[in-house]
C-alpha positions in Angstrom: -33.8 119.4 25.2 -32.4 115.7 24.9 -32.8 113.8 22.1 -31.7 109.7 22.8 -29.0 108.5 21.2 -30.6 107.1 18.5 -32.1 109.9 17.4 -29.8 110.6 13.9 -30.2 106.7 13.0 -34.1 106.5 13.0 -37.0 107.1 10.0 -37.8 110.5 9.5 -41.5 110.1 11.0 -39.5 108.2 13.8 -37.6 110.9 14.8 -40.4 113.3 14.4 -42.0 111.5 17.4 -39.0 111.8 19.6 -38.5 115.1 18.8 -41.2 116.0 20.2 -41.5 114.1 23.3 -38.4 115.3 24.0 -39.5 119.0 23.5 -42.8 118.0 25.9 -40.3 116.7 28.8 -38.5 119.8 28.8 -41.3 122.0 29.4 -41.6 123.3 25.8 -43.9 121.5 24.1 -44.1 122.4 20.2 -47.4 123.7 19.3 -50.0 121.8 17.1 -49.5 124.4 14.1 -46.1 124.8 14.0 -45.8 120.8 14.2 -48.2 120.8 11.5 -46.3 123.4 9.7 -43.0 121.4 9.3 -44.8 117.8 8.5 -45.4 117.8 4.5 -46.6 115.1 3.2 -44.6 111.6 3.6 -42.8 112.3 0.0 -41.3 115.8 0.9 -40.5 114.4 4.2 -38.6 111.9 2.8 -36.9 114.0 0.6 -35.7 116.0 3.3 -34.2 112.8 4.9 -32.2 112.4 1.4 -30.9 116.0 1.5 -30.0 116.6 5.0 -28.7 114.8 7.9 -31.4 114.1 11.0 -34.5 116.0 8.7 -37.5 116.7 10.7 -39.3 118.1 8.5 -38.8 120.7 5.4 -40.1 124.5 6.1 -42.1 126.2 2.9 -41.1 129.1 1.5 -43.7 131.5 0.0 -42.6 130.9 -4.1 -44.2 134.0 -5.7 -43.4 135.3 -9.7 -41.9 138.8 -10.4 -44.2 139.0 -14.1 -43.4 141.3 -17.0 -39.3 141.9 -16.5 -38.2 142.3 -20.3 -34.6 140.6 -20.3 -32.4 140.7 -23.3 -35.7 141.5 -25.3 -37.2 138.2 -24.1 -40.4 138.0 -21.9 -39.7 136.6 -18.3 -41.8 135.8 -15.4 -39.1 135.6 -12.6 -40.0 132.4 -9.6 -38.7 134.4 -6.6 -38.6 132.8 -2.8 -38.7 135.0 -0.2 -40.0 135.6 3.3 -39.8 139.5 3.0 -43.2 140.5 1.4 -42.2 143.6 -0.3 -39.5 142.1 -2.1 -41.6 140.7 -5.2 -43.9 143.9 -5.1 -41.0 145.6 -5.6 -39.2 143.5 -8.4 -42.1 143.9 -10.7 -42.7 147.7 -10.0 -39.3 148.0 -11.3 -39.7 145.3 -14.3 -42.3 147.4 -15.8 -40.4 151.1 -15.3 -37.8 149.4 -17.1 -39.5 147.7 -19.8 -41.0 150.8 -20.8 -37.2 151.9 -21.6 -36.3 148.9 -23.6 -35.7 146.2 -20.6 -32.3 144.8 -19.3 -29.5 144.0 -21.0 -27.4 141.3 -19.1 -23.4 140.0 -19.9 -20.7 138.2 -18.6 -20.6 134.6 -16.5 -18.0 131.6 -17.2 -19.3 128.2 -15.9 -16.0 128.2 -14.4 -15.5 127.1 -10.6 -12.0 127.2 -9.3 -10.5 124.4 -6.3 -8.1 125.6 -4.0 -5.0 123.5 -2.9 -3.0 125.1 0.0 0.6 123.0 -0.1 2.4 123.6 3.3 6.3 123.5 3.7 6.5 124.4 -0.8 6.0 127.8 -1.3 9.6 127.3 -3.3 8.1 125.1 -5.3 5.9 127.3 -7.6 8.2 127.1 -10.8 8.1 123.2 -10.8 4.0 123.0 -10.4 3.6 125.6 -13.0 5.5 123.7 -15.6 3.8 120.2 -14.7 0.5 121.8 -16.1 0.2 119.0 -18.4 0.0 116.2 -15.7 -1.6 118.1 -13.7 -4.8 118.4 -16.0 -4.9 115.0 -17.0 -4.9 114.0 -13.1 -7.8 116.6 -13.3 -9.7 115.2 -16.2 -9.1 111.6 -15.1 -11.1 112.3 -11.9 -14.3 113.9 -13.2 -14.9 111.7 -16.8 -18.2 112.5 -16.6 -17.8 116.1 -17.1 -15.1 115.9 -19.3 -17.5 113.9 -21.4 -20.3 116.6 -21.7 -17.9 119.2 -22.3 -16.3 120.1 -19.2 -13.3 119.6 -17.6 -9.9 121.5 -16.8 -9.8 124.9 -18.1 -6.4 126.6 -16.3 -3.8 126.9 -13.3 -2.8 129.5 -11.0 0.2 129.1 -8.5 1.1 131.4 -6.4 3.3 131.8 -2.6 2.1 133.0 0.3 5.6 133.1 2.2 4.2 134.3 5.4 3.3 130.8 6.5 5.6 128.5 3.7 2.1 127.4 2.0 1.7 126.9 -1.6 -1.4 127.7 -3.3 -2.8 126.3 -6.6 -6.2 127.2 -7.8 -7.0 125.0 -10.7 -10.3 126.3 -12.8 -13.0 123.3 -13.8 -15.5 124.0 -16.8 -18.6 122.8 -14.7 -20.9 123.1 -17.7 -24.3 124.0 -16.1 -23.9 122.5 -13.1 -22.5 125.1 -9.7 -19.8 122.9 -9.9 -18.7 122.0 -5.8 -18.7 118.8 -5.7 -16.7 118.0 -8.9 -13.8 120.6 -8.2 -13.7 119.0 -4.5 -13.3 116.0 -6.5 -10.4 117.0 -8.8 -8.9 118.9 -5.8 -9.0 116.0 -3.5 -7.4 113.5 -6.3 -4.4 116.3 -7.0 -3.3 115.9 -3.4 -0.9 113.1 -4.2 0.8 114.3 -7.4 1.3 118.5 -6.0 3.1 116.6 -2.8 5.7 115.3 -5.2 5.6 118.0 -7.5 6.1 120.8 -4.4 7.6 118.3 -1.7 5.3 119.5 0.8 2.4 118.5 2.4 -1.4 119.4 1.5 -3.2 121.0 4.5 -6.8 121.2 2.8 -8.3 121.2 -0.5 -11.6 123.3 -0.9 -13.5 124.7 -3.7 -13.6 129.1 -3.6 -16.5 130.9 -3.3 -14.6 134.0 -4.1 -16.5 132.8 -7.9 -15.0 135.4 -10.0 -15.3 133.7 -13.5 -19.5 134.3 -12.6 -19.3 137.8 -13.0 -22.2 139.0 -14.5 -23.7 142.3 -15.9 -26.7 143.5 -15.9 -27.9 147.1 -17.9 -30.8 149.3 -18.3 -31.8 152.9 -19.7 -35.0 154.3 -18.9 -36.9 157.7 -19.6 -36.5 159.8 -16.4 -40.1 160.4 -17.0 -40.8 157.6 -16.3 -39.3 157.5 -12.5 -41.8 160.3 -11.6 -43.6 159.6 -8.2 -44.6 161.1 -4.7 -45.0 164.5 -6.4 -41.3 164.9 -7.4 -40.8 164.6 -11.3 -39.0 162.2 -13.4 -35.6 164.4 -13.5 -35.5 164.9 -9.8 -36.0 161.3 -9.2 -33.3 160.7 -11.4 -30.7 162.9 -9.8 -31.7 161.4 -6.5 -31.1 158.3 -7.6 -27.8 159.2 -8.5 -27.2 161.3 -5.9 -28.0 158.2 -3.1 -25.5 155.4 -5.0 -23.0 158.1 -4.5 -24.2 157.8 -0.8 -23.4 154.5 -0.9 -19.8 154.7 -2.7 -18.7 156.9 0.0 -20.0 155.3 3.4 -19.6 151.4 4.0 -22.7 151.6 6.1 -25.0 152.5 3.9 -23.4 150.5 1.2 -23.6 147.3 3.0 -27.8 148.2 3.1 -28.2 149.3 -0.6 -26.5 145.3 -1.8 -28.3 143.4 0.7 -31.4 145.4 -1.3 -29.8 144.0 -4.4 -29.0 140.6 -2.8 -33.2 139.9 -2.0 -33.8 139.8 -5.7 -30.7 137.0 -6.4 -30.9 135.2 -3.4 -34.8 134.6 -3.8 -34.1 133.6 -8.0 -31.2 131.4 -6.0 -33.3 129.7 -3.6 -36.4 129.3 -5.7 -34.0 127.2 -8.6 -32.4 125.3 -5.6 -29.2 127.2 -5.4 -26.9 127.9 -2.6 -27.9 131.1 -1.4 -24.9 131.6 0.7 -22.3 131.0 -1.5 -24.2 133.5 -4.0 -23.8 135.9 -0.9 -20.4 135.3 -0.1 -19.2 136.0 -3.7 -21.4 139.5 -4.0 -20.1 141.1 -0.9 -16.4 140.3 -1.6 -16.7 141.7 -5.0 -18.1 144.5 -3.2 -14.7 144.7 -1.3 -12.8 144.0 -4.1 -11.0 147.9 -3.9 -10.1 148.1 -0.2 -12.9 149.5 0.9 -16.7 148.2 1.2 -19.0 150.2 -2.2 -21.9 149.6 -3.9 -22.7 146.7 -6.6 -24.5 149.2 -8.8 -23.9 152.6 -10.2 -26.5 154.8 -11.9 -26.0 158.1 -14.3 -28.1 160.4 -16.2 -27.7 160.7 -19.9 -30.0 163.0 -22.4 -32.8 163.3 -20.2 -32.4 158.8 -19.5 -31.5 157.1 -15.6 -28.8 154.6 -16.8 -28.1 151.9 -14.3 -25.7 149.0 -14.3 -25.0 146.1 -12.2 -21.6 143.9 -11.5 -21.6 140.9 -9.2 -20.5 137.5 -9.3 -23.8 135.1 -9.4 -22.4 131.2 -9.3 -25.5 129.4 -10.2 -26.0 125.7 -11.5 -29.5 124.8 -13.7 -28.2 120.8 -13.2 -26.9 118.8 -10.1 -27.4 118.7 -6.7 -30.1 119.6 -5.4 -31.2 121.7 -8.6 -31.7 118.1 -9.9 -33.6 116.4 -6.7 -35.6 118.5 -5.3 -39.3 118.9 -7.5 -39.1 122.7 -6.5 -36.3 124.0 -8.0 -37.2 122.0 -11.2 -40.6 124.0 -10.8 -38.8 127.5 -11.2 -36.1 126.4 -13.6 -39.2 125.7 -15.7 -41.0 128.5 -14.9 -37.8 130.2 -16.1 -38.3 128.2 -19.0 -35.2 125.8 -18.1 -32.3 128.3 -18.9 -28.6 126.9 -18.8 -26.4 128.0 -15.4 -25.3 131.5 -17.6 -28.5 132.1 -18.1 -29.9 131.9 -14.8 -27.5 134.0 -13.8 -28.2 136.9 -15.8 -31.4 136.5 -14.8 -30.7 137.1 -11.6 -28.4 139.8 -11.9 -31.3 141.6 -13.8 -33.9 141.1 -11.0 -31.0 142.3 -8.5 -30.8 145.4 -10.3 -34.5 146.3 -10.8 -34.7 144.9 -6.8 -31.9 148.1 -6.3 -33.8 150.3 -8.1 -36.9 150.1 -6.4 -35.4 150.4 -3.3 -34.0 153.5 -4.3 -37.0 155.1 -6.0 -38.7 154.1 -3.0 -36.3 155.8 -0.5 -35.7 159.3 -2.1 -39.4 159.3 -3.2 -41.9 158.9 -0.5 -39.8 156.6 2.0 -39.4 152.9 2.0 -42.2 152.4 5.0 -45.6 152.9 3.2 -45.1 150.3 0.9 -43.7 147.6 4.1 -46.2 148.9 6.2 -49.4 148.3 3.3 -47.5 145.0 3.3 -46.7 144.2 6.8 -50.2 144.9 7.6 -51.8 141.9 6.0 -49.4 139.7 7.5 -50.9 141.2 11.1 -54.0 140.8 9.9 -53.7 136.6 9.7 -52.0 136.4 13.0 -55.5 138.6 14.2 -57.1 135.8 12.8 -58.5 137.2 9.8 -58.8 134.9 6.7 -60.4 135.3 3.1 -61.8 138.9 2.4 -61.3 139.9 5.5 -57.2 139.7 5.4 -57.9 142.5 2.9 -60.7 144.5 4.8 -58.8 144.4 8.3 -55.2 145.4 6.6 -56.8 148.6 4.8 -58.2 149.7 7.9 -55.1 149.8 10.1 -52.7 151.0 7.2 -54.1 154.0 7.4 -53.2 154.6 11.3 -51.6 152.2 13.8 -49.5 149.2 12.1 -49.5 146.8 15.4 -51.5 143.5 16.6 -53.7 145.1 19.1 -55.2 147.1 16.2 -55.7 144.2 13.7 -57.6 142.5 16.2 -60.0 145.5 17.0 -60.1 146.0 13.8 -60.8 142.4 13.1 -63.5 142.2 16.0 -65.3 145.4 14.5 -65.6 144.3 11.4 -67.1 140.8 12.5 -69.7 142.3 15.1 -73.0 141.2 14.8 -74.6 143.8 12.0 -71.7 144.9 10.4 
């Protein structure tokens, strides 16, 4: 396809138009619902415009609520968004095992985020930057007033060598308050560039905030009956020790552990999206932690104590509740007050909670009856609405198929059965 040169200068509903003439002189032309799909109304559209560069059009996300999770003996109803449709089924089926055992308890999380500044040609230099701490936080807190005014600001200074290639790295820690906190230590990093190359006598070769985000590690707990984890004609004991018995799976084979924290990564990454997060960076920071020894493991680990499953969660969550996009975009304020507007540490453990009830579904699921009946009761109301099913019968045509042959072709026999003439 060729877009005219113009194209990243015009409106929004401008480029819109060329898109798709473009798309209809290539051969491909976009189809009427899918065009219809991406072109929300004229305000979204122009939000879009504001949030990235040559918007189109802004793609909806099913937003659904995770009800009765019991965190830190507060009620929450949990905004997730997801495109996976057992993932919220599954968050609240574990929600309620829990409650029944006293809920979650969450931890942990610093509204720290930390700038790197890589120094080439001074890794001698580490003594001398180290003792001009001083200056070097009041360059910091001269170049982001704003946050130093609600609270924020510098917090600490690391320096350390990497001799291999004669670089110098600082990492300089910014209190970010409530917001994730990227653009502001890109700020302070960028306006340190001048002073480290007279401090080190190098050269700077790139200043970038980390999304290694260890000061956001969070913790989240529970202890349930093992009663209470009966299912699939297996009692609550055995599900317990199978529980157990699968994490350890996990610790031991990278494969399998890379599987069980994407499970615990749908629960945070739909809290993230749904608050207007950055989903990636929330990503990048779990599965390093999950490196953190070496060797690839699990987030979670679970053990049985007088006749309870005990399960526990540790993963870095970097979330903001102000800024950004959090602050522009009318969805994100929707589930931040959904959530009832928490601060960024509480968001967090938020999330870390739902991660863990997302991992412990998944598991109860897997050594219980398998993890396809409840994706494939799912899976087949979503084939049921392609069939062409809508209302009641998305309901009627799913429950007939789940019982056999999960595909298209039966949804539409199914769907043409139950709509012949006398039915």
């Amino acid at each position: 396809m060729t877009l005219p040169e113009r194209f990243r200068y015009a409106a929004v509903a401008e480029r819109r138009d060329l898109l798709r003439a473009a798309a209809a002189a290539g051969g491909h032309p976009l189809g009427d619902a899918e065009w219809a799909a991406t072109g929300q109304p004229a305000e979204a559209l122009e939000l879009a415009d504001l949030m990235v560069e040559s918007a189109v059009g802004a793609l909806a996300v099913p937003v659904g609520i995770a009800a009765g999770f019991l965190i830190d003996g507060r009620e929450i109803a949990v905004p997730m968004a997801t495109e996976e449709p057992s993932v919220i089924a599954a968050a609240t089926h574990a929600a309620r095992l829990v409650r029944g055992g006293g809920g979650f308890t969450t931890g942990g999380g610093l509204p720290l985020a930390t700038v790197q500044i890589f120094v080439d040609g001074a890794a001698g230099a580490a003594s001398r930057v180290t003792a001009a701490e001083p200056r070097i936080r009041e360059w910091v807190d001269a170049a982001v007033p704003a946050l130093v005014a609600r609270g924020g600001g510098y917090r600490g200074l690391r320096v350390r060598a990497l001799p291999a290639g004669g670089m110098l790295k600082v990492e300089v820690d910014l209190d970010c308050r409530d917001a994730m906190g990227a653009n502001k230590v890109n700020t302070a990093g960028e306006a340190l560039r001048p002073l480290l190359e007279r401090i080190g006598g190098g050269e700077v070769l790139m200043s970038i905030v980390t999304n290694a985000s260890r000061h956001h590690l969070c913790t989240a707990r529970f202890s349930c009956p093992e009663g209470r984890l009966a299912r699939a004609g297996r009692g609550g004991a055995e599900m317990a020790e199978r529980v157990v018995r699968a994490n350890a799976v996990a610790a031991e084979d990278p494969d399998r552990a890379i599987t069980h924290n994407k499970g615990i990564m749908n629960g945070i990454a739909a809290v993230a999206l749904a608050t207007g997060n950055d989903t990636r960076a929330v990503e990048a920071a779990a599965h390093l932690h999950a490196g953190r020894s070496g060797s690839y493991g699990p987030l979670s680990t679970y053990r049985r104590e007088d006749g309870r499953l005990a399960g526990e969660l540790a993963v870095p969550i970097p979330l903001g509740s102000a800024g950004g996009a959090v602050s522009v975009h009318p969805g994100a304020r929707f589930g931040l007050q959904v959530l009832g507007n928490p601060g960024a540490r509480a968001l967090a453990r938020i999330a870390c909670a739902v991660g863990l009830a997302q991992n412990l579904a998944a598991l109860t699921a897997l050594v219980g009856e398998g993890i396809q009946r409840g994706h494939l009761r799912l899976h087949a109301r979503r084939l049921a609405f392609q069939a062409g099913a809508r209302g009641a019968e998305v309901e009627r045509v799913a429950a007939r198929i789940a019982a056999g042959r999960v595909d298209e072709a039966a949804a539409a026999a199914a769907l043409a059965d139950l709509r012949r003439p006398g039915r």
